[in-house]
C-alpha positions in Angstrom: -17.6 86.9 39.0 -14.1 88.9 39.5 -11.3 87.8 37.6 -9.0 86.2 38.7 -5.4 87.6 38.5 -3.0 84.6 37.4 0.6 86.2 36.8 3.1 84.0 34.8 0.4 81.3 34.8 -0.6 80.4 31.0 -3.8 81.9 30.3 -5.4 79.0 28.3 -5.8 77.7 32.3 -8.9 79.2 32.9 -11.5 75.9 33.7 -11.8 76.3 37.6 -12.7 73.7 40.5 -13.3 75.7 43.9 -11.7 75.2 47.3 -12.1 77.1 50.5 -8.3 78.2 50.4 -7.5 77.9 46.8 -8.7 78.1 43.1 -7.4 74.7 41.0 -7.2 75.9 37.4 -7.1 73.7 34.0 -6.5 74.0 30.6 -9.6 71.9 29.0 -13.2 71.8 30.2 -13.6 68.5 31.1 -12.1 65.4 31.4 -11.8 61.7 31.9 -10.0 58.8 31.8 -6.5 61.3 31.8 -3.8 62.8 33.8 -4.2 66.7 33.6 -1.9 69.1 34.7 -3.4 71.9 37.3 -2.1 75.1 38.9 -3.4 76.2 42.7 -4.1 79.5 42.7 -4.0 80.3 46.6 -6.8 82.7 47.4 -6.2 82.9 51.4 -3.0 84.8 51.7 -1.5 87.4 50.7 0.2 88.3 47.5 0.1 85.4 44.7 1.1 82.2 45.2 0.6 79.1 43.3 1.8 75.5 43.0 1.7 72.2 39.9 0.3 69.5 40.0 -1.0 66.7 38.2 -4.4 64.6 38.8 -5.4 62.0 37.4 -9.7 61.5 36.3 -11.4 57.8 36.8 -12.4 56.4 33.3 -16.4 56.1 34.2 -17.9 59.8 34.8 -16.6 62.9 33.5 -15.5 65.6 35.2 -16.5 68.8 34.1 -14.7 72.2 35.0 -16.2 76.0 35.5 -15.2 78.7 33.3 -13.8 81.7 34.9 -12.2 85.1 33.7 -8.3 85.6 34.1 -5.9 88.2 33.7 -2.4 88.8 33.9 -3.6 92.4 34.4 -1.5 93.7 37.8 -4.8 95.5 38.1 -6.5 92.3 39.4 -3.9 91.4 42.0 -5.8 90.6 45.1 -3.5 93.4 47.1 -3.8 96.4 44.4 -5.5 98.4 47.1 -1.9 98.3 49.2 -0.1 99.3 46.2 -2.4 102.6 45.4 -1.8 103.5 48.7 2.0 103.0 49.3 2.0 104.6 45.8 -0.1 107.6 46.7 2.3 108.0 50.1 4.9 108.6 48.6 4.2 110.4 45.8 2.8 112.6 48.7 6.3 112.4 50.4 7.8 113.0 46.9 5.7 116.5 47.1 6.2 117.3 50.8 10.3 116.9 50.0 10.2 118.7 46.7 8.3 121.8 48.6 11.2 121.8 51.3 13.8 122.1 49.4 12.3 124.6 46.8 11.4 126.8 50.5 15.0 127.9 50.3 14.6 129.7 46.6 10.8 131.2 47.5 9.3 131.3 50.6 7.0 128.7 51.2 8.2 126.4 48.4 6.9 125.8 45.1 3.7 125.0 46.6 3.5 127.9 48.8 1.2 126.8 51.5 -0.8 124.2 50.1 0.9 121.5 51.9 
């Protein structure tokens, strides 16, 4: 399973129920007969959003909770992909700039034809 990136979110919260749009998170495996707090990690859009809650558990089964990885990582953001490339743009842009104004001390640029 991939982890799951959870910014500013506490990282003990890492007992997971599954929804189709979001990820409820938990600080303790289990429960019953208590009033937990939750975080909703939101899955289905883009960039990281999240909300609090609290739910409460019925006194006569327990409710037990998945374990899943988290991070805090920016590397596990669900949109690192579109930061590489706006990144790797312009860095490019930075190169293609740098080589035009270096064209007016040696012909070509620094680069001198590469780009």
């Amino acid at each position: 399973m991939d982890t799951l990136y959870t910014g500013d979110i506490p990282q003990d919260y890492k007992y997971a129920v599954f929804y189709d749009d979001y990820i409820r998170l938990f600080n303790v495996s289990s429960a019953q007969n208590q009033t937990l707090n939750y975080y909703d990690v939101y899955i289905s859009y883009p960039g990281f959003y999240y909300r609090t809650g609290q739910q409460s558990f019925s006194q006569y089964n327990r409710t037990y909770f998945q374990e899943i990885s988290v991070s805090n990582d920016w590397l596990y953001r669900q949109d690192i992909d579109k930061i590489f490339l706006v990144v790797f743009i312009i860095v490019l842009m930075f190169i293609f700039v740098f080589n035009i104004v270096t064209s007016v001390f040696k012909k070509g640029g620094v680069f001198g034809g590469l780009i």
